[in-house]
N, C-alpha and C positions, 0 to 999 in steps of 0.2 A: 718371351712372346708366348700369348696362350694360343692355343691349339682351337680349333674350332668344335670341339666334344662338345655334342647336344646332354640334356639332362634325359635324363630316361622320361618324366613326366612330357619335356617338350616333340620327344620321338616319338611318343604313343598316339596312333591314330584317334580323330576324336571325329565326329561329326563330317558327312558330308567326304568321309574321304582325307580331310587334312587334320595336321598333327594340330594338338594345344596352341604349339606356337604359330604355325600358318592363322588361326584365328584370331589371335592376343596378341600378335605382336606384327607377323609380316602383311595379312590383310587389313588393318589401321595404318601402319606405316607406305602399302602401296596408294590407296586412298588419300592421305595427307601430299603425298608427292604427284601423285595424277591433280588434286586441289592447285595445289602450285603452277603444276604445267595450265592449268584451264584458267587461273584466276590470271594470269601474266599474258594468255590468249585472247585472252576477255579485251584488255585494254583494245591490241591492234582489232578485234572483231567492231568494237567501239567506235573508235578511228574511221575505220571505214565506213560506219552506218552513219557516222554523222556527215561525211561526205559523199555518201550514194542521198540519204536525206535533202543534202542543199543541192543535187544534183537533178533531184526530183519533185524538189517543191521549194524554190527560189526561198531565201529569208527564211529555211527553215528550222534556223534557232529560234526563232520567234513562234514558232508552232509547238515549242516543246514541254509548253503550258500553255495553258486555260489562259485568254485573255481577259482585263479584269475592263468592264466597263466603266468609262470616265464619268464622273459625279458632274461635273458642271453642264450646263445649258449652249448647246448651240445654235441655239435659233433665239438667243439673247438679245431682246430689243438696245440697241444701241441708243438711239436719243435717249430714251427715256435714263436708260444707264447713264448717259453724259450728266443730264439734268438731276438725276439722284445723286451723282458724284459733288454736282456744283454748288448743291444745296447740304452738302453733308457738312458738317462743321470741324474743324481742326482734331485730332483726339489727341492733341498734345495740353489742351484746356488753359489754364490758367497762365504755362509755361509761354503760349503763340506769345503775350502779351512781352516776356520780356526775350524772348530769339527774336522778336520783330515779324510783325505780320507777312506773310506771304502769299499772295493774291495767285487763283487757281487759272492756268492758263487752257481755255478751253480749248482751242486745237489740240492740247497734249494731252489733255483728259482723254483727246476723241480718239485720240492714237494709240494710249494705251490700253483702251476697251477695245477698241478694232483688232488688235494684235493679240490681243486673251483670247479673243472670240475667236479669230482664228487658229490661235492654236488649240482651242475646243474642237474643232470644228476638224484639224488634221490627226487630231486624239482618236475623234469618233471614229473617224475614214478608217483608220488607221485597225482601231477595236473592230471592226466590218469587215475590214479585207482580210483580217486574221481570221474571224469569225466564218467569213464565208470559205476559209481556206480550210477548215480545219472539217473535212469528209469522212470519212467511216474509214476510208482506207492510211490519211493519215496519221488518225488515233491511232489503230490498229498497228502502224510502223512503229510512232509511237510509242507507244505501251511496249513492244520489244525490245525497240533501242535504252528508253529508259528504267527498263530490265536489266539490262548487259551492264548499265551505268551504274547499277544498286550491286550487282554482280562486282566490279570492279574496286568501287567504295570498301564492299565487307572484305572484298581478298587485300586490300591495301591495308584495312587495319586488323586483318588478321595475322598477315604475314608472323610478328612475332610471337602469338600464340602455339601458330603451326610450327614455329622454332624450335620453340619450350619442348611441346607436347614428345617432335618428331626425336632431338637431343635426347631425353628422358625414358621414350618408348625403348627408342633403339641401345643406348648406356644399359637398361633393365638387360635385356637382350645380350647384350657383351657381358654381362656378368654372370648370368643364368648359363651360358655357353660358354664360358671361360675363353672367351673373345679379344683381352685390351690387351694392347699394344706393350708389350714388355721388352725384355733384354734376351729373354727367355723362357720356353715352356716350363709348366709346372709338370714336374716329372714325378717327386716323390711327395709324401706324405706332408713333409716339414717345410716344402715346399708350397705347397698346398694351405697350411695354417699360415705362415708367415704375410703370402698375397692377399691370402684374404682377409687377416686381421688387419692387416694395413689398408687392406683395401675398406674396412668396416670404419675405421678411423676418420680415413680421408672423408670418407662419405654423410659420416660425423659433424666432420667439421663444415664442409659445403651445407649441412643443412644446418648447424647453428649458426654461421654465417650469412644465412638467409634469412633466417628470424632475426639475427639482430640489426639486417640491413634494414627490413620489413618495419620491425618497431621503431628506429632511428627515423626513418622517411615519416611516420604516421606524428613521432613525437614532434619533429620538426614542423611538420605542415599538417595541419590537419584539416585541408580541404583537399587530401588526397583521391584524384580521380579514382571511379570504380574502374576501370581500364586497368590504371597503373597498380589498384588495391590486387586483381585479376591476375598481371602480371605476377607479382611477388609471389603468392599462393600458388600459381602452378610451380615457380622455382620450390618451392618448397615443400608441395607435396610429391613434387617427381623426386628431389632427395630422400625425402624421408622413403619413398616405395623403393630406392637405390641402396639404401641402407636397407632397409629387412631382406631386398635380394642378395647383398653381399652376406649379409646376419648367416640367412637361408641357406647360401653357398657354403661357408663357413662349416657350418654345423652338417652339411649332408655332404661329405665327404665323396668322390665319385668314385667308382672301379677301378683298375687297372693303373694303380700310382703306386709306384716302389716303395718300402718300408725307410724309415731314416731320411739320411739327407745330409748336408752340409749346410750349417746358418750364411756363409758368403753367398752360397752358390741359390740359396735360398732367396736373399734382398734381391738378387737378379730379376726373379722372376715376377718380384711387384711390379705393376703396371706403369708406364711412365707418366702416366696423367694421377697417379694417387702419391709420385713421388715430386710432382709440381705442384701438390696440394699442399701435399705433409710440410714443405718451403714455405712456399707462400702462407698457406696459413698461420704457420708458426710466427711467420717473420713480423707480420700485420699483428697477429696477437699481443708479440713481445714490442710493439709500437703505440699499442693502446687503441690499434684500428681493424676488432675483430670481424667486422661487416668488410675488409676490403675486400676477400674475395667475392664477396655476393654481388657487391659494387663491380668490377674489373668483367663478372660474368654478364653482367646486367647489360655492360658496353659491346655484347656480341647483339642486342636487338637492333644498334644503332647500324650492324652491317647484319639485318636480317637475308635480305636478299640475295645476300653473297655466301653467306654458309647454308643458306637452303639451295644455293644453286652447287654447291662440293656435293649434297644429299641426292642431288639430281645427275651430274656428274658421275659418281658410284653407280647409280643404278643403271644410267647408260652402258655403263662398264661391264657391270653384270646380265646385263641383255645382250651385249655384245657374245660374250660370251657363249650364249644360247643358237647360236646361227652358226652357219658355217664359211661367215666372210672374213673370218684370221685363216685357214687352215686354205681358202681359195687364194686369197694373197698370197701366201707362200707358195702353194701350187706353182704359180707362177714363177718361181726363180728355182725351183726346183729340177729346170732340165735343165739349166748351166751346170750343175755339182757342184754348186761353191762350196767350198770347206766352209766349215763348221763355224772358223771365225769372220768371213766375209760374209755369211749369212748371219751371223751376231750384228755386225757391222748395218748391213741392210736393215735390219728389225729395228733397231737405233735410228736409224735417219728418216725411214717410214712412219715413226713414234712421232716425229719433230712435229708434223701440223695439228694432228691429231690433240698434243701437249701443249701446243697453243691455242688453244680453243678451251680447254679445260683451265689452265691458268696458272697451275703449278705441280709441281713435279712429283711430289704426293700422292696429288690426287689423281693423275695418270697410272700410277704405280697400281694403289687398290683401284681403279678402275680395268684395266689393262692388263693387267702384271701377268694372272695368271694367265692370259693365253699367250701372249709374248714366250711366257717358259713352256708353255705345251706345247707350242708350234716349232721352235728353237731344238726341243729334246726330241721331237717326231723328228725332226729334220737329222738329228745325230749329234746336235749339238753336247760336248761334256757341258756335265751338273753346273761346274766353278764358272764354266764362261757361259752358260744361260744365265744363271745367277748373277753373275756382273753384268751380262747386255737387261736384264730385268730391273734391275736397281738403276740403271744408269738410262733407261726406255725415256725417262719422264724429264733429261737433266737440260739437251740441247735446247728442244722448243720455247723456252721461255722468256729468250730474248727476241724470238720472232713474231712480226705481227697476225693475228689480234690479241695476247697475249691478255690476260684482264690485269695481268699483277704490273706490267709496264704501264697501264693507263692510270691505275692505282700513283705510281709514283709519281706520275707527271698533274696529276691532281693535287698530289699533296706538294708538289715542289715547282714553284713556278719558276724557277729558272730553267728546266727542261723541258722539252714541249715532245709530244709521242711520235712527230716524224725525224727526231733527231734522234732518240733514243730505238728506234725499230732501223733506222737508217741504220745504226752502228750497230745495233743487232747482229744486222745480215751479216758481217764482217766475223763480230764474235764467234754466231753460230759456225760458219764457217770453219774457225781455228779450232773449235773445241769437237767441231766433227773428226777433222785432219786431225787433231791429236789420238783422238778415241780408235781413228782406223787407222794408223800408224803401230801405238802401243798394242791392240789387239793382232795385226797382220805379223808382226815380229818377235813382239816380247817369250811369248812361250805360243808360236805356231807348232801346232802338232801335226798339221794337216801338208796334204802336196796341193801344188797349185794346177791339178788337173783337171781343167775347166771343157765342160763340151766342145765338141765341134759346132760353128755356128749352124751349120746346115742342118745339125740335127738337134740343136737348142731351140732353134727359131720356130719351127714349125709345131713341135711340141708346146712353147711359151704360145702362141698365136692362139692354139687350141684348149690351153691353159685362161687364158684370157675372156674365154667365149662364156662360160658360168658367170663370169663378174659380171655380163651386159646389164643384165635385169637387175640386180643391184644398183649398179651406175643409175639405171632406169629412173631405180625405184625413188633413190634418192635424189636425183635432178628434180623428178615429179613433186616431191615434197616439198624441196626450195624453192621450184619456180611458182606452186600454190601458194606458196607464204610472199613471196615478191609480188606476184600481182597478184593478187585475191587482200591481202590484206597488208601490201607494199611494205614489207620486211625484208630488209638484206640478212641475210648471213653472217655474223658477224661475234663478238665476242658478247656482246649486252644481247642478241638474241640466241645465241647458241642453246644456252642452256635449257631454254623451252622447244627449240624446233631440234635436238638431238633425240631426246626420248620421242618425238613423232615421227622424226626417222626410224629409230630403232624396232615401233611398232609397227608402222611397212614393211621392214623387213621381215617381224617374225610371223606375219600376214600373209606376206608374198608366199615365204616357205613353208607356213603353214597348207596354202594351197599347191602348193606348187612340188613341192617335196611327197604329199600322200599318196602312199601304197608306189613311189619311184623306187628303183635300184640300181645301185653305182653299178660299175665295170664288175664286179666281181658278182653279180648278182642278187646281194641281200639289202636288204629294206634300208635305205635312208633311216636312221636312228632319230627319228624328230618327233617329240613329244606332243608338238601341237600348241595354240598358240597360249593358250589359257596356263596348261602348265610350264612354258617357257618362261611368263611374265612371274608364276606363282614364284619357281624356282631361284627368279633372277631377285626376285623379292627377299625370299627367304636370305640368298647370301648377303642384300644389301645390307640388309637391320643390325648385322651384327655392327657391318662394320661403319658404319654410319657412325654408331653408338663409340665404337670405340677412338674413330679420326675424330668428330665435330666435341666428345669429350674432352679430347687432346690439344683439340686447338681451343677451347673455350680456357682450359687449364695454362695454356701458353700465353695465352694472355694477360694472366693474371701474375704468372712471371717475370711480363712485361711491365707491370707494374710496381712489382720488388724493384725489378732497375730502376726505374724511373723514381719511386719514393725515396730507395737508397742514396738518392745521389751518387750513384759509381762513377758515370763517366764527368760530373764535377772533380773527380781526384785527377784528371788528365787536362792535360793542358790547352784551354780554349782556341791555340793554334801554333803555327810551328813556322820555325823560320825557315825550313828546309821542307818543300812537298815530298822528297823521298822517303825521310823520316816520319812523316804524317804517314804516308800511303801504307810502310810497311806497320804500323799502330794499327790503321784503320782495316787491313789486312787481318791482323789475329783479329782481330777484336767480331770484323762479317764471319768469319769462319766459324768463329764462336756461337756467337751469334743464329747462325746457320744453325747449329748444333741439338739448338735447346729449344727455339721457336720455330713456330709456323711461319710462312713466307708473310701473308699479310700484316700477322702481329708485327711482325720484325722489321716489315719497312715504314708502319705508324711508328714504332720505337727509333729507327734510326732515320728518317727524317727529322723529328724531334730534337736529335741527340748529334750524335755523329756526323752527319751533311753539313751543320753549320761549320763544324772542326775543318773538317777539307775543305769546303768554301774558303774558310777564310786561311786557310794553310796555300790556297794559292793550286790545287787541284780541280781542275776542270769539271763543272755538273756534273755533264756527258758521260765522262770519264769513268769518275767517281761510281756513277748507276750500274755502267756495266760492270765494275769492277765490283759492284757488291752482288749483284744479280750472279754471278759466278762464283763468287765466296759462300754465297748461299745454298748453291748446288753441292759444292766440295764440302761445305758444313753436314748438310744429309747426306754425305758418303761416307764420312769421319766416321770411325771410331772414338770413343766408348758408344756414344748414341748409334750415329749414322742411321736415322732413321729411314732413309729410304731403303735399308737392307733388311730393316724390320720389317716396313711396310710389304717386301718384296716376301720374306717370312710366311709374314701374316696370309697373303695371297697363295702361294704356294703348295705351303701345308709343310709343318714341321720335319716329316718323313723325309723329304726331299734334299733338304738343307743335313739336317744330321746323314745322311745318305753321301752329300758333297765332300762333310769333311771327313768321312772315314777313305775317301778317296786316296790310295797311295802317291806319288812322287815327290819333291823339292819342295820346301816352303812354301817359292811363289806358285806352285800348282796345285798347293794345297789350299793357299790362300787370296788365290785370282780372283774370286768374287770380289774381296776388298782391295785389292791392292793395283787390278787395272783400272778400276774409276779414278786412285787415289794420283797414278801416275795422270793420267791424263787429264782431269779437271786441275790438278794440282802444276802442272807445266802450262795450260793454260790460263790461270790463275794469274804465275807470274807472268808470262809477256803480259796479259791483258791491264797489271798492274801497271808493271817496271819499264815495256817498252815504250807508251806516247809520254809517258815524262822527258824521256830523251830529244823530244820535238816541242815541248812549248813551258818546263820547266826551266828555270836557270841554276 
């Protein structure tokens, strides 16, 4: 895991007060994601204008152009028309003689000139009442509403430019900061050469795998849209700029890294998205299909919206951060005295909605993580059990609703529909809470269970309570504007834009509300103001954007190894025993879990895996929750366990090597890993082993 070390050139103040990188990398990167949140605002503002519009001018789709004035005659003499008709001669010529003559029946001459004219006649009406509809005031509405519509067009075919661009900015960013997501910091010298050669490589091949996806698409088709020409090119010139940063990194060697080193302990420290390249590229290579990875990354545009919204996600996380509404939550349980593991406990179950709204457990982690661990260690929490309740912050929520990765499955799976699967949710959530506060209250309690007196918890909590008002406030006020003002619920498909405008009320509110104040003890409220709350919350987003949306674009493409491979062809397309199947399909999520991202992995194993249990005689239902858990347990696992990285990565390396020099027993040395693994790992099996008992035979 690397460390978050700035480069000396990106710490040195430049202009204006911020560093090289606040310019180059976190102010473009804040911009692209404020774009995001305004172009996805646009639509509902749209919405509404077109219904305040018919609200205020009856028919007013019909006023949203110029009406075109009708070419024919309505004040078209009719006899004379009858009589021109009567006299006109066949124009089928020589042919009347052998179809047989047919004599012109003058009534129905008259009736269909009467019926033309008339409908001339309601053309004209019709061009007039438009005509006279159309007043200086509703041009002027007009011309704004079909603003916001040109507004919405260019964000909808932007969206995966802003993908590319935001992917690319922020990857530069993780590499210039020695940022990505590894096993391990780079500590020493050899250390240092080995990540980053590797890292040069990887970066290598994603950009020759670009050019030859680029020339294959052109040589195949060569009426290649300028769009899709657009596309290819930024993939490729953000690799090649990925490559001379790692080149860059490579060769300027930073301070303060130990001499020597160990080559094992060395591979640790490459990055885990340049050791899903070094794979996959290889493996496509050795296939004769060097373009797959550029192909497999190409297929993250088709879910642009969804990994700009992890972009958006993060940064809510890191504005979070910037406020003082974790540190007042806590407040709040702080006059009970709960021991250090019931307030583990708490922090966990308070994560669950929060983790449903975000959509996987990941991305709660680097959203979250770090204050979940600051608030947990102020509180007195030890290192090894903040460390476990921070990895395992993002695990419960995900079976609960609006969860986006459960609607995800029921999209792609129609035998399961999203109230059967949040229905048995709540069940899940449930046992895998009960586990998690079970194994943390007993397994290694260190603490007494000397909980306040109510009488003097209560009135303290009440008074505790009173700082969240204006928050609650803040945030109602923001909901209930997007509910009526532009009829938006709350929900999982709109969170991701109306969370960063909460977040901005907030740091608004405190911005006023906090200046030149001081707490009980007398000294100033530490609040930087809102400009540099958003700067700062920017700055930590870039890295890590760059290094999760790398990760999972990488994961994908490992998705693809499997799927080309044919692996799961070598298993058996179904089993005559569903406990046999379950416990297969058992290693196989966990695995699974291990190595991909949540979304990749449920496009993979709908694919793959689902039909296996289906037809093994295991239940949809069943089955879903049963992977949705193996998933979670997957990112707790060791060797990856990426959600412990994730939790790493957040933290700050200091922290974690601080845990493990920690003295006592195995498991208090090693309680970060080994309480998620007891308890998602025992809920794993009932959630597997016990409903087979009820509708297996």
């Amino acid at each position: 895991m690397s460390v978050n070390t700035l480069s000396s050139q990106g710490a040195s103040v430049g202009a204006g007060g911020r560093t090289v990188r606040e310019w180059f990398s976190s102010l473009p990167a804040c911009l692209l994601l404020l774009a995001v949140v305004l172009f996805s605002t646009s639509s509902d503002i749209h919405n509404q204008m077109l219904r305040g519009g018919e609200q205020l001018w009856s028919g007013y789709y019909k006023l949203r152009s110029d009406p075109v004035e009708p070419t024919c005659n309505p004040n078209r003499d009719i006899e004379a028309a009858v009589a021109a008709e009567m006299a006109r001669e066949s124009d089928l010529g020589a042919m009347a003689d052998l179809l047989g003559a047919v004599e012109k029946n003058p009534a129905d001459v008259r009736r269909s000139i009467e019926r033309s004219v008339a409908d001339c006649q309601a053309s004209h009406a019709v061009y007039q009442e438009v005509k006279d509809k159309l007043t200086p005031s509703v041009r002027a509405y007009r011309a704004v509403e079909l603003f916001v519509a040109d507004v919405i067009a260019f964000g909808l075919e932007s969206q995966r430019y802003i993908l590319i661009i935001l992917v690319m900015l922020c990857a530069v960013t993780a590499t210039l900061t020695r940022h990505h997501i590894a096993m391990r910091a780079m500590e020493t010298t050899l250390d240092h050469k080995v990540s980053l050669t590797l890292q040069t490589i990887a970066n290598a091949m994603l950009l020759g795998s670009s050019l030859i996806f680029r020339a294959n698409t052109v040589g195949a088709d060569a009426s290649v849209s300028a769009e899709e020409m657009l596309l290819h090119n930024l993939w490729i010139t953000g690799f090649a700029v990925l490559t001379l940063a790692s080149l860059y990194r490579l060769i300027r060697v930073p301070e303060g890294l130990a001499p020597g080193g160990s080559f094992n302990k060395a591979l640790l420290a490459v990055p885990l998205y340049t050791v899903m390249c070094l794979i996959s590229g290889t493996y496509f290579a050795m296939i004769g299909h060097a373009s797959g990875i550029g192909i497999y990354l190409g297929k993250m545009m088709e879910l642009a919206d969804m990994f700009l919204n992890v972009g958006l996600y993060v940064w809510v996380g890191m504005m979070l951060k910037q406020t003082r509404l974790a540190t007042l939550v806590f407040n709040v349980f702080r006059p009970w005295r709960l021991p250090p593991e019931m307030l583990a406990v708490v922090a966990v179950l308070v994560a669950v909605v929060p983790t449903a709204y975000t959509g996987a457990s990941g991305i709660f982690v680097i959203a979250a993580g770090a204050v979940i661990y600051s608030e947990l260690r102020a509180a007195g929490a030890r290192r090894q059990l903040a460390l476990a309740a921070t990895a395992m912050s993002g695990s419960l929520g995900v079976v609960i609703r609006p969860c986006l990765l459960v609607v995800v499955i029921a999209y792609l799976n129609r035998e399961v529909t999203t109230d059967e699967l949040f229905g048995w949710g709540i069940w899940v959530f449930a046992l895998t809470a009960l586990m998690f506060t079970t194994v943390a209250l007993t397994v290694n309690r260190q603490s007494q269970f000397n909980l306040a007196p109510v009488n003097e918890a209560m009135p303290a909590m009440l008074a505790a309570l009173r700082p969240l008002i204006p928050y609650v406030l803040v945030i109602i006020s923001v909901v209930l504007f997007y509910r009526w003002a532009l009829d938006v619920r709350m929900d999982e498909f709109s969170a991701p834009r109306l969370l960063p405008v909460i977040m901005f009320a907030i740091l608004l509110y405190e911005h006023f509300s906090l200046k030149g104040r001081k707490d009980r003890d007398g000294a100033e409220f530490n609040h930087q103001g809102l400009e540099r709350s958003v700067r700062g919350a920017t700055n930590d987003t870039t890295a890590e954007i760059g290094a999760l949306l790398l990760l999972l674009g990488l994961s994908v493409s490992i998705g693809g190894v499997i799927e080309r491979s044919h692996i799961m062809e070598s298993f058996p397309q179904s089993f005559d025993s569903a406990w046999s199947a379950m416990l297969l399909m058992v290693v196989i999520l966990v695995i699974l879990g291990m190595i991909m991202d949540a979304f990749g992995a449920v496009i993979l194993v709908s694919a793959t895996v689902a039909t296996i249990a289906y037809s093994s005689g295991i239940h949809p239902v069943h089955f879903w929750m049963v992977t949705l858990v193996a998933f979670e347990l997957g990112y707790l696992s060791p060797p990856v366990a990426l959600n412990h990285l994730l939790t790493r990565q957040v933290v700050g390396e200091a922290e974690v090597v601080a845990a493990l020099k920690e003295p006592g027993t195995f498991y208090q040395r090693h309680e970060r890993v080994i309480m998620p693994l007891i308890a998602m790992g025992i809920s794993l099996v009932l959630v597997a082993f016990v409903p087979l008992m009820f509708y297996a035979s």
